[in-house]
C-alpha positions as CSV (number, residue, x, y, z in Angstrom):
1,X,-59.5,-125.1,16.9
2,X,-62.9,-123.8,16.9
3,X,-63.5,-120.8,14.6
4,X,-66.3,-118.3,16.1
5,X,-69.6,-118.1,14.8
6,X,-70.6,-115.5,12.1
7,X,-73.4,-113.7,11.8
8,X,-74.7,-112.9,8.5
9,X,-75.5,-109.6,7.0
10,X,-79.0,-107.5,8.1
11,X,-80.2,-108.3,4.6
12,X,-80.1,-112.2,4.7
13,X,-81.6,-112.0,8.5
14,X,-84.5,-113.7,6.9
15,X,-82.7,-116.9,6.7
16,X,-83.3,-117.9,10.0
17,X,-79.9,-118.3,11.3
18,X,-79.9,-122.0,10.9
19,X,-76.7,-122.9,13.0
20,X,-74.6,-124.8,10.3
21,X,-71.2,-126.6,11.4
22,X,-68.3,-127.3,8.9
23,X,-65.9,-130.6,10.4
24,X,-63.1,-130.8,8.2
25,X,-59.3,-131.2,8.3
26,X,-58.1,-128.9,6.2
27,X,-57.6,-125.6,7.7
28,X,-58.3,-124.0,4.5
29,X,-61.5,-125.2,4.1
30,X,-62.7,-124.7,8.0
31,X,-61.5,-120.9,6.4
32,X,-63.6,-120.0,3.8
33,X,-66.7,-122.2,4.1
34,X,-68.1,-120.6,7.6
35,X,-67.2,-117.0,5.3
36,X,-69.8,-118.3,2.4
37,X,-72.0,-119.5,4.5
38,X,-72.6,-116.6,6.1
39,X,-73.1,-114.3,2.7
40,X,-76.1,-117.2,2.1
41,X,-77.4,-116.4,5.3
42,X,-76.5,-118.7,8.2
43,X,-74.7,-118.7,11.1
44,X,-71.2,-120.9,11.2
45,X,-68.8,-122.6,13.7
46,X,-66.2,-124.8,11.9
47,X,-64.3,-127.9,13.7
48,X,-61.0,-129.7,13.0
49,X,-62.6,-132.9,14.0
50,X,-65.2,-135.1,14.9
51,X,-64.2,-135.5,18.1
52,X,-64.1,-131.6,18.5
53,X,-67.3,-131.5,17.3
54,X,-68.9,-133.6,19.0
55,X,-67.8,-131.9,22.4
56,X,-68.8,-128.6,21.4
57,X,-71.7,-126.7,22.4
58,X,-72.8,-126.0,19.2
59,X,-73.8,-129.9,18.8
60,X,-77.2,-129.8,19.7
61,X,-77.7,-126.3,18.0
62,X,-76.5,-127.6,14.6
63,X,-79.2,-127.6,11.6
64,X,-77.0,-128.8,9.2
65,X,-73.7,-130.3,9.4
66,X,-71.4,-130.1,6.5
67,X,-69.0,-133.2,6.7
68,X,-65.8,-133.8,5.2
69,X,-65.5,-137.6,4.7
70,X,-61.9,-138.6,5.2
71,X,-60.4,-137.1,8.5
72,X,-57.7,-138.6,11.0
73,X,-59.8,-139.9,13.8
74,X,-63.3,-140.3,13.3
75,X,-64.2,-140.5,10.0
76,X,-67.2,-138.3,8.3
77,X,-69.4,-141.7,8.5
78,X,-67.9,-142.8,11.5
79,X,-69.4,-139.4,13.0
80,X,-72.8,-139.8,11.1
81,X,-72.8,-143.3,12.7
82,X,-72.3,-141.9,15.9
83,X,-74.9,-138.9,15.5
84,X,-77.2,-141.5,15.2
85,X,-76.5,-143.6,17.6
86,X,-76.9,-140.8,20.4
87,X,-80.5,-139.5,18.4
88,X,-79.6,-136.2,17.0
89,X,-80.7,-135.9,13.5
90,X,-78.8,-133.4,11.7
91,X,-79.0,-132.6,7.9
92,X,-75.4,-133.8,6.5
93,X,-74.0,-132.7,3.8
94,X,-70.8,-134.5,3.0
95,X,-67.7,-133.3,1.1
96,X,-64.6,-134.9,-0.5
97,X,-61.9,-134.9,-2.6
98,X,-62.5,-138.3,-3.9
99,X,-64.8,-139.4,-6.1
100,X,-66.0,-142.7,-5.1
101,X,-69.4,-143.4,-6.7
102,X,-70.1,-146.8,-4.2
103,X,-69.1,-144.5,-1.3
104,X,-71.7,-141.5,-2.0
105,X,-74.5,-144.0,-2.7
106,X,-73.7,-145.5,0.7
107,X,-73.8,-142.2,2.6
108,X,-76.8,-141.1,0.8
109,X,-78.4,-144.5,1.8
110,X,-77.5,-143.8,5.2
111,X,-79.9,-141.0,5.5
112,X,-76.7,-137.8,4.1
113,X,-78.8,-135.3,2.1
114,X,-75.6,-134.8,-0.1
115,X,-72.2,-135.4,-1.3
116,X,-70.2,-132.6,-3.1
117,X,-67.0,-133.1,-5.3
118,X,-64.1,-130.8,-3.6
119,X,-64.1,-128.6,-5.4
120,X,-67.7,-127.3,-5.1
121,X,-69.5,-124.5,-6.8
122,X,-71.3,-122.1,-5.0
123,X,-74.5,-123.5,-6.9
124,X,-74.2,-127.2,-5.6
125,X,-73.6,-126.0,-2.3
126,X,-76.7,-123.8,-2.2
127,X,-78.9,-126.5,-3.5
128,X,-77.4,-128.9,-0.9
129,X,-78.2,-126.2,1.7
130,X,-82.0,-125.6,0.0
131,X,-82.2,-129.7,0.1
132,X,-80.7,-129.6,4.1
133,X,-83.3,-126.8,5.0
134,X,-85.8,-126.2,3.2
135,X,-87.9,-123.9,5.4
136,X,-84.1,-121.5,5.3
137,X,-84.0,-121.4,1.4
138,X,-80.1,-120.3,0.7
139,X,-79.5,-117.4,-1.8
């Protein structure tokens, strides 16, 4: 289920409501991810899948895409895969429970700008965002 975009605050307007889009699984996480990312300024939709994603209408909005890595279905890199294949280049930012050194050298290979440990501090998720977009510059 789709959770309705947020709009952030009147004073973090200047952050140019970049469209960022959580995928992830776990419900609790599609919960409180869009809520922080709109304190730092962006506007977010969250997905329960890939596939869900992927037939949205907020695909071709998407800045930034913030991508859990193990999911029933289409896998985070299975999705990046696909993203590619079809030639929109989003920002991804990937996120797991598992730390798998071999597995976040691949995605970063592969073009991801990140890959945060579950749990994440706000910090590592701003500079993830700052590394995503730049011109945006998260709080």
């Amino acid at each position: 289920m789709t959770k309705p975009a947020k709009k952030s605050s009147p004073a973090s307007a200047t952050a140019a409501q970049a469209l960022v889009s959580v995928v992830d699984d776990d419900e609790s996480v599609r919960e409180s991810l869009p809520d922080l990312l709109c304190e730092l300024g962006f506007t977010a939709k969250a997905f329960a899948s890939a596939d869900e994603f992927l037939m949205s209408d907020s695909l071709a909005a998407t800045r930034c895409l913030i991508l859990d890595i193990a999911m029933p279905g289409m896998s985070g890199p299975e999705l990046q895969h696909e993203l590619t294949l079809r030639g929109h280049a989003i920002a991804i930012i990937f996120i797991t429970a598992r730390a798998d050194e071999t597995m976040r050298r691949q995605l970063i290979e592969r073009g991801a700008v990140a890959c945060l440990l579950k749990p994440f501090s706000e910090q590592q998720l701003k500079a993830a965002l700052e590394a995503a977009l730049p011109a945006n510059r998260a709080r």
